[in-house]
C-alpha positions in Angstrom: -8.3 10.8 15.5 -11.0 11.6 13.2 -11.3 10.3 9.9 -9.5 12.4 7.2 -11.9 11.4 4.4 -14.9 13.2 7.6 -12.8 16.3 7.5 -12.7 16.3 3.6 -16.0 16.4 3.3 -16.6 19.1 6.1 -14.6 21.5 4.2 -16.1 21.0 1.0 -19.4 21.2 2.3 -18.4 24.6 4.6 -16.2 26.1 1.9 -19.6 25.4 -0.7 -21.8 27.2 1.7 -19.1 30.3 2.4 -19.0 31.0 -1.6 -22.5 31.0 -2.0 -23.2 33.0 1.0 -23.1 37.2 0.5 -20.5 38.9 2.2 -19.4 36.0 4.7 -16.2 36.4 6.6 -13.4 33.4 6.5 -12.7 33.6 9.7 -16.2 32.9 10.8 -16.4 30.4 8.4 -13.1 28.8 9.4 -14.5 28.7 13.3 -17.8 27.3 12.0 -15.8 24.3 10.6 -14.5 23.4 13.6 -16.9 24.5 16.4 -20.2 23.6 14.3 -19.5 21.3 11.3 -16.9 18.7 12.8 -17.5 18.7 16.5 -21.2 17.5 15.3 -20.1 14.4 15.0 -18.9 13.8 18.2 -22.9 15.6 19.0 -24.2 12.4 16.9 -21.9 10.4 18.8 -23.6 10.9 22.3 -27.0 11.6 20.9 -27.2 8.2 19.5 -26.2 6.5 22.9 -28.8 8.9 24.8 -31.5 7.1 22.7 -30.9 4.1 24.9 -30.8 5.8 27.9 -34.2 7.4 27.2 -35.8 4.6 25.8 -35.1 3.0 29.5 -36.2 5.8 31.1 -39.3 6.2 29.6 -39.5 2.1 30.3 -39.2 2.9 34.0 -42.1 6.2 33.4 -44.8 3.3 32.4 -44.0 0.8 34.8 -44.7 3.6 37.3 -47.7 5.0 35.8 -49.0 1.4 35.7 -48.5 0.7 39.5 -50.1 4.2 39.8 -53.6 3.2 38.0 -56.8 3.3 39.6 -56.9 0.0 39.4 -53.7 -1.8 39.0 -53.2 -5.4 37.9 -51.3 -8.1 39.4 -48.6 -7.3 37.0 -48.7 -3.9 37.2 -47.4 -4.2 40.6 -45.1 -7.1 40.3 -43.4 -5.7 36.6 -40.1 -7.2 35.2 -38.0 -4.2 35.5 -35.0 -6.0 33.6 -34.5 -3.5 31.0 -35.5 -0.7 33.3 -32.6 -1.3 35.3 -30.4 -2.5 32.7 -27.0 -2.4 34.3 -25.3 -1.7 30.8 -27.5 1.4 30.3 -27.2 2.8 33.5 -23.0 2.7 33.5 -23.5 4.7 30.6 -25.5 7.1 31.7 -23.8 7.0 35.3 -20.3 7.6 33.6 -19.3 11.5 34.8 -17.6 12.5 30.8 -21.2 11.2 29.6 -23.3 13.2 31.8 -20.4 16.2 31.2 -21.3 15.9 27.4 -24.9 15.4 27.6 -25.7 18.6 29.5 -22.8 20.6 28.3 -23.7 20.2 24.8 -27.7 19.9 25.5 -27.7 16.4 23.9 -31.5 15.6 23.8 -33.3 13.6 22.0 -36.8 16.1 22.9 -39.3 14.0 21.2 -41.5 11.8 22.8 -43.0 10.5 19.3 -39.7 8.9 18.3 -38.7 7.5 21.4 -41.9 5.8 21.9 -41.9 4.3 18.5 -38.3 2.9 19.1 -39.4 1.8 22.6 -42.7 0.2 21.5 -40.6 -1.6 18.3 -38.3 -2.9 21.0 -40.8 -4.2 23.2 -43.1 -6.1 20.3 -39.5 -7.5 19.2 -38.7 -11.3 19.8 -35.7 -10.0 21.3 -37.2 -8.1 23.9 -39.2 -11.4 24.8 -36.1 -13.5 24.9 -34.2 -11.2 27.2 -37.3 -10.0 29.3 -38.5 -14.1 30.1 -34.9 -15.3 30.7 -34.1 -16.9 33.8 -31.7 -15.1 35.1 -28.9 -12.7 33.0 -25.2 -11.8 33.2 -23.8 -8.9 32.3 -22.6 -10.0 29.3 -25.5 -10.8 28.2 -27.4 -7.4 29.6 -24.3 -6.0 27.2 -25.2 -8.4 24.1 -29.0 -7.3 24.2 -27.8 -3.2 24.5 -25.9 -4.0 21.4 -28.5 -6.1 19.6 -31.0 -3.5 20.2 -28.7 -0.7 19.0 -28.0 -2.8 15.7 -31.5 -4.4 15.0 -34.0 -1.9 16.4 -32.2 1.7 16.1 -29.3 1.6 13.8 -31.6 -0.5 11.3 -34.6 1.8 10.9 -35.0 4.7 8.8 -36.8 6.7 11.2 -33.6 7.2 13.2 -32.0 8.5 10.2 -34.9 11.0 9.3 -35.4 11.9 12.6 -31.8 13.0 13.4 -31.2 14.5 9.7 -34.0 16.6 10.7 -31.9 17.9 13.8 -28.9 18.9 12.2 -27.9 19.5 8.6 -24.7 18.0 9.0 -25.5 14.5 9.9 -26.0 13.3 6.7 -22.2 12.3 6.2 -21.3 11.5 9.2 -23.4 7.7 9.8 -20.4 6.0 7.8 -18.2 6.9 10.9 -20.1 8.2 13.6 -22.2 4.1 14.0 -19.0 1.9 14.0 -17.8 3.9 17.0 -20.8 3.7 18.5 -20.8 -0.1 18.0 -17.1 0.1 19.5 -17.8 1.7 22.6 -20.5 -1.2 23.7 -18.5 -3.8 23.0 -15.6 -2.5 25.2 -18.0 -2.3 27.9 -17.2 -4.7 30.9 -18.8 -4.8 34.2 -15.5 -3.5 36.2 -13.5 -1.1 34.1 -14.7 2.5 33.5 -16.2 3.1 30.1 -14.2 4.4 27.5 -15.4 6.7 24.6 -14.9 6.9 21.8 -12.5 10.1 21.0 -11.6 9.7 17.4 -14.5 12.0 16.7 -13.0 15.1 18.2 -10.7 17.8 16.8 -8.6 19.6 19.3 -8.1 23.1 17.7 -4.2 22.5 18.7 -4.0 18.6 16.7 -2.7 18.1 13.4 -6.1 17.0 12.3 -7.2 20.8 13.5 -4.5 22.5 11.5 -5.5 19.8 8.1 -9.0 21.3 8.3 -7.9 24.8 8.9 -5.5 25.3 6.1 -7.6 23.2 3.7 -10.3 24.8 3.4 -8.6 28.8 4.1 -5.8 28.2 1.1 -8.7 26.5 -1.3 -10.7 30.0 -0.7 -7.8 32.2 -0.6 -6.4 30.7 -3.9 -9.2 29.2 -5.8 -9.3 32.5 -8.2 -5.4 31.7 -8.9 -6.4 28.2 -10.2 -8.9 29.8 -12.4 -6.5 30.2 -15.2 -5.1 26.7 -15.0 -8.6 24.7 -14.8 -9.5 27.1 -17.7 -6.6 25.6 -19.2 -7.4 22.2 -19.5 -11.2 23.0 -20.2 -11.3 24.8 -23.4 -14.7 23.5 -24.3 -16.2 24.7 -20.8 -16.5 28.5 -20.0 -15.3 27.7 -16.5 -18.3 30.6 -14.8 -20.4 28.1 -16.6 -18.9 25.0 -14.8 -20.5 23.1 -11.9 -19.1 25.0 -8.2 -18.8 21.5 -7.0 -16.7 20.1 -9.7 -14.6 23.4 -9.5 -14.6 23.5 -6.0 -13.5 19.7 -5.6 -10.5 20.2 -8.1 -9.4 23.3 -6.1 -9.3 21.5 -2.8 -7.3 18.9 -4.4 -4.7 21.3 -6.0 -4.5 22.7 -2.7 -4.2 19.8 -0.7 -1.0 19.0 -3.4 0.4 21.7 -2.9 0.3 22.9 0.4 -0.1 19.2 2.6 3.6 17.7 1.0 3.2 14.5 3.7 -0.1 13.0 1.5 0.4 10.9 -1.1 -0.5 12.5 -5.0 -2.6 9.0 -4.9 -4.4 9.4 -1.7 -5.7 12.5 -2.8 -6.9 11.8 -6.3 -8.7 8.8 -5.0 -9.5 11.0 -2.1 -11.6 13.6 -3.9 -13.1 11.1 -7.1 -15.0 9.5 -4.3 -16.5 12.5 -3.1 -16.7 12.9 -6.5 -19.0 10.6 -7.0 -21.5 11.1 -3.8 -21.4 15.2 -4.6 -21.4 15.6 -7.8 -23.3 14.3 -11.0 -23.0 11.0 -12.7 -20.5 12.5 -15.5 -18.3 14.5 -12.8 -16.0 12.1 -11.8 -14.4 11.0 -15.3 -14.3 15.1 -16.2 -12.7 15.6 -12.4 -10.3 12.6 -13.1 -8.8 14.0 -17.0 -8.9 17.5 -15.6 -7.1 16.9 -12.5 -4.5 14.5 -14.2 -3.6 17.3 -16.8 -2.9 19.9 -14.3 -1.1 17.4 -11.9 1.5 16.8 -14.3 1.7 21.2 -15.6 2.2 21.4 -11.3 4.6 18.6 -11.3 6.9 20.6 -14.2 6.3 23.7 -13.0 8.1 22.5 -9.8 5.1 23.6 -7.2 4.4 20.1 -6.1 6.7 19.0 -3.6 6.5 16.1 -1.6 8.2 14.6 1.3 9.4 10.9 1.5 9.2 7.9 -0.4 6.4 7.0 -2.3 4.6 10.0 -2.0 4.5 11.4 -5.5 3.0 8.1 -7.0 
């Protein structure tokens, strides 16, 4: 199940581009939420385990273009192709729902500048040297070194994060959740059982989850211009065309999430939104967000149009 705080963000970040955008239909907008916005996680996902892959690929491309020298050494034709032939990497790769994704979704990492700078940082690395000069290896320890070099090399180096911002737009919130599962999916690999992926990045357009993002961000642009009057309300020192769209836009997606999602908490989506608050908005915006959205809580909360379900679920 993907992470509710994930879609969240998604639709404030989609419904922030459809009101600045001229003329943009909210059907296409709702479509690009899910097709585009959300399923590129589960795009970061596999592109993040293809960097292995490739960097042993291109591993095996210069131990053959070594043997194939004019003049090859000793070494060039004996080479230790340990990580060449990592077992770990080559389940992965091997694994049929990978290569589905991969070539269904054109999952490619393109750039033979990045990979050989991972590659080369890998193979100056003590832990390259450990593994490589090791006597022999399970594959427990094949796993351990896949997951070292995913946490030490990759997942530690800002080029990895520039390079894959620079793909797609939408990456930029999604390392917070997108890495752990990465991380999860080694560590569940064993030599005998089938790998298992990670699916809590995906949105089936028929899942709850689906239906969260859908109405979220359709009611907050349908009715945003009826909570006009009552933000105006409880801003009479700010001429609310004046106001920041974020800050408006975060208090209308948390009136509409009160209103129209009775099963969440009035506490879980306060706390929700003041810590997007706080990454989208300026330093100031989260204290303003906080009074403004407390004031209106309790007008909602008399006028009867809050109405939640359960126990505990108006605290």
């Amino acid at each position: 199940m993907i992470s509710r705080r994930l879609i969240r963000i998604k639709v404030l970040q989609m419904a922030y581009a459809h009101i600045r955008s001229i003329d943009k239909q909210l059907d296409i907008t709702e479509k690009e939420l899910i097709t585009k916005s959300i399923k590129s996680s589960t795009d970061l996902y596999y592109l993040t385990l293809s960097l292995l892959s490739d960097m042993r690929y291109m591993a095996a491309k210069r131990i053959d273009a070594a043997k194939n020298k004019y003049i090859p050494t000793a070494q060039d034709l004996n080479p230790n192709m340990r990580f060449a032939e990592n077992p770990v990497i080559l389940k992965i790769e091997q694994t049929q729902h990978y290569q589905n994704y991969i070539s269904n979704n054109v999952i490619v990492w393109n750039n033979d500048e990045t990979l050989a700078y991972f590659l080369n940082k890998l193979q100056s690395s003590e832990l390259y040297e450990k593994y490589m000069s090791a006597e022999s290896v399970s594959f427990k320890k094949h796993l351990k070194f896949v997951i070292d070099v995913m946490t030490n090399i990759i997942l530690d180096d800002d080029v990895f994060y520039q390079h894959t911002e620079e793909k797609n737009i939408y990456w930029n919130d999604d390392y917070s959740t997108v890495m752990p599962a990465v991380l999860r999916t080694l560590k569940r690999i064993t030599e005998e059982e089938e790998i298992i992926f990670d699916d809590q990045l995906a949105i089936d357009e028929n899942q709850e989850d689906c239906n969260f993002a859908k109405t979220l961000i359709r009611r907050t642009l349908c009715d945003r211009e009826n909570y006009d009057e009552l933000i105006a309300k409880y801003t009479v020192n700010w001429n609310i065309e004046r106001m920041s769209e974020m800050d408006r836009l975060i208090m209308d997606m948390a009136i509409t999430e009160w209103i129209n999602f009775p099963e969440i908490p009035i506490k879980v989506t306060i706390n929700e939104y003041l810590d997007i608050a706080k990454a989208y908005s300026s330093e100031k915006s989260n204290g303003f967000i906080n009074g403004v959205l407390d004031k209106i809580l309790s007008d909602l909360q008399e006028q009867g149009k809050i109405q939640k379900a359960g126990r505990g679920l108006l605290g």
